[in-house]
C-alpha positions as CSV (number, residue, x, y, z in Angstrom):
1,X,63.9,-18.0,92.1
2,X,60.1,-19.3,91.1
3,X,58.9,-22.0,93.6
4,X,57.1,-24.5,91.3
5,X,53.6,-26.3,92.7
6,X,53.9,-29.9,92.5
7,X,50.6,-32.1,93.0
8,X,51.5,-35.6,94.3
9,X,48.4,-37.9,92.3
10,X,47.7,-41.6,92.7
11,X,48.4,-44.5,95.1
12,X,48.2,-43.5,98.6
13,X,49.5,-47.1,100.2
14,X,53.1,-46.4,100.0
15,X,55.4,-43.3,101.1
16,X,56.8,-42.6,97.8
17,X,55.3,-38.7,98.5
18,X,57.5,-38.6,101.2
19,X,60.1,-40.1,99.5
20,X,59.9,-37.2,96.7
21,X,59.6,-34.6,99.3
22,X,62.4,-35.8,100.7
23,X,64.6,-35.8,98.1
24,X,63.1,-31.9,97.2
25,X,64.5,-31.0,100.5
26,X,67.4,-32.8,100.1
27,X,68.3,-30.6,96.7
28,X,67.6,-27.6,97.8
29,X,64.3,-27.4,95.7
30,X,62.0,-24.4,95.1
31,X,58.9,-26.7,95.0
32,X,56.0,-26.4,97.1
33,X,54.2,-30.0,97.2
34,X,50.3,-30.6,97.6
35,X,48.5,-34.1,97.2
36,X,44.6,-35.7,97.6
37,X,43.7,-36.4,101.0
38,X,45.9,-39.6,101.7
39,X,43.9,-40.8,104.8
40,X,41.6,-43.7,103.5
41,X,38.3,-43.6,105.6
42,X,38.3,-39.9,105.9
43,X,38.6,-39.6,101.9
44,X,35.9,-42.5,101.6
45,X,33.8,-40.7,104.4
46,X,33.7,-37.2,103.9
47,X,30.7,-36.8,101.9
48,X,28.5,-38.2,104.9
49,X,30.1,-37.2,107.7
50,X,30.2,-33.5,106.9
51,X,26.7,-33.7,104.8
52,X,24.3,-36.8,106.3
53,X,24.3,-40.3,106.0
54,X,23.3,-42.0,102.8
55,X,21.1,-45.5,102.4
56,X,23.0,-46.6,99.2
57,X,26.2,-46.3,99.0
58,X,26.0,-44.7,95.3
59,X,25.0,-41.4,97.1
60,X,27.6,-41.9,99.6
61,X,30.5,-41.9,97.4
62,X,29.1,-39.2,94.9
63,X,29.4,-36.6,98.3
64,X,33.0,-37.9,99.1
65,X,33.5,-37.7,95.3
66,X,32.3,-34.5,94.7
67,X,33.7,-33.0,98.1
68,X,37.7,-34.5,97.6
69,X,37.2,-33.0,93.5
70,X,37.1,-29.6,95.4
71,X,40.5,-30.3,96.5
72,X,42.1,-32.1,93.7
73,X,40.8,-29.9,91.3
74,X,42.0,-27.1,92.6
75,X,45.6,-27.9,93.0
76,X,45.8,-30.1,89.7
77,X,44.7,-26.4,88.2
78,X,47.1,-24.1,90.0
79,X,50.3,-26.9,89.8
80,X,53.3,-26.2,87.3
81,X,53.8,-30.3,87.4
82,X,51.5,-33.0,88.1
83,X,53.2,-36.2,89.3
84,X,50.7,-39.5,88.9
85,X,51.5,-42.5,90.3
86,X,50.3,-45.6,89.8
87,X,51.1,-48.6,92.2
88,X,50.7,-52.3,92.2
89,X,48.5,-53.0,94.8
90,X,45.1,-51.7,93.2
91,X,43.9,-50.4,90.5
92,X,43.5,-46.5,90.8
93,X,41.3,-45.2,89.0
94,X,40.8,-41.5,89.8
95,X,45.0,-41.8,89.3
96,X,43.9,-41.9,85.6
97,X,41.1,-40.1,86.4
98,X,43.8,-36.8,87.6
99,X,46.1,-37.9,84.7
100,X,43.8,-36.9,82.0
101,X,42.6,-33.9,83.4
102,X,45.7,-32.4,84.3
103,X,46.5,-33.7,80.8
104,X,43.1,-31.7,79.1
105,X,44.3,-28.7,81.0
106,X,47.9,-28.4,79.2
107,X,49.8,-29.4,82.5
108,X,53.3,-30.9,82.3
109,X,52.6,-34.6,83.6
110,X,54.6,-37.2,84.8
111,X,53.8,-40.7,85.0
112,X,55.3,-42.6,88.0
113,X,54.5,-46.6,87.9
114,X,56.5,-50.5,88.0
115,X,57.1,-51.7,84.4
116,X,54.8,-54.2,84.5
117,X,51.8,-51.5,83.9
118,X,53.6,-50.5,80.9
119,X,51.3,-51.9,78.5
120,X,48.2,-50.7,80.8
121,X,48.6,-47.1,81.2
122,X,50.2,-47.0,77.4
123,X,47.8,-43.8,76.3
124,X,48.8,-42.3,80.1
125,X,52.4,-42.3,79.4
126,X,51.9,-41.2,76.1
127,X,50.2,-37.6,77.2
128,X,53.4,-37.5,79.8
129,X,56.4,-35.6,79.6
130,X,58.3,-37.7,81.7
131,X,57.2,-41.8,82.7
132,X,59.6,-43.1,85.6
133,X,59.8,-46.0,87.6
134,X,61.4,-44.5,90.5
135,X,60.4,-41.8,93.3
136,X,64.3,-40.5,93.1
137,X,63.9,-39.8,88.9
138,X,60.9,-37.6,89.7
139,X,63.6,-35.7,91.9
140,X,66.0,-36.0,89.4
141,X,63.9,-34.9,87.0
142,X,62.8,-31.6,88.9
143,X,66.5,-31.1,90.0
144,X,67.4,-30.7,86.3
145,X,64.5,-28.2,85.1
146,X,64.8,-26.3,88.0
147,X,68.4,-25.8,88.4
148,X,70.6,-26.5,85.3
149,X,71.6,-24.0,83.4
């Protein structure tokens, strides 16, 4: 059976990854899981802690940037499904950053966000295959394109 790459995009201030993970274990799922760096600081850091300090913070966040895009690029390209989720807390921006270019590179996408950002992520859900509200539907969701017949 094929084990399918799942990229885990968006909010990183809840455990709804885990929560998806979970629920892949629980069903017996083929599906091998990969997601951004979830640890704040370190994301927001990288850049100058592996490269030099920066006086404006511009140039700081263009090395993070440019050193997490290494990452997230490389498993948006080599994942069967790219789950985004979008979360109430903040606005997340490189969430719709990873949406559209998973979206420009033909990959299945599903949207993951309360319905009270239905109105703002409109042309997001609209280049998904799939919008949920709910960690468990993304499992339910994989559960039925994997294993019905």
């Amino acid at each position: 059976m094929k084990t399918w790459n799942l990229y885990l995009s968006g909010e990183i201030h809840s455990d709804w990854r885990e929560d998806i993970k979970q629920g892949i274990e629980k069903e017996n799922l083929f599906v091998n899981c990969t997601a951004p760096v979830t640890d704040h600081p370190a994301s927001d850091n990288c850049g100058v802690d592996i490269l030099g300090e920066e006086e404006k913070d511009f140039w700081k966040d263009h090395k993070g940037a440019k050193i997490n895009a290494i990452r997230t690029r490389t498993h948006i390209e080599n994942a069967d499904i790219v789950v985004v989720k979008f979360g109430d807390q903040y606005k997340q921006w490189n969430a719709a950053f990873d949406a559209g270019y998973a979206a420009a590179l033909g990959k299945k996408l599903i949207i993951l966000h309360p319905p009270e950002h239905t109105h703002a992520l409109k042309e997001v859900d609209a280049a998904a295959l799939a919008v949920c509200e709910k960690p468990g539907q993304v499992v339910e969701i994989l559960k039925y394109v994997i294993l019905k017949e």
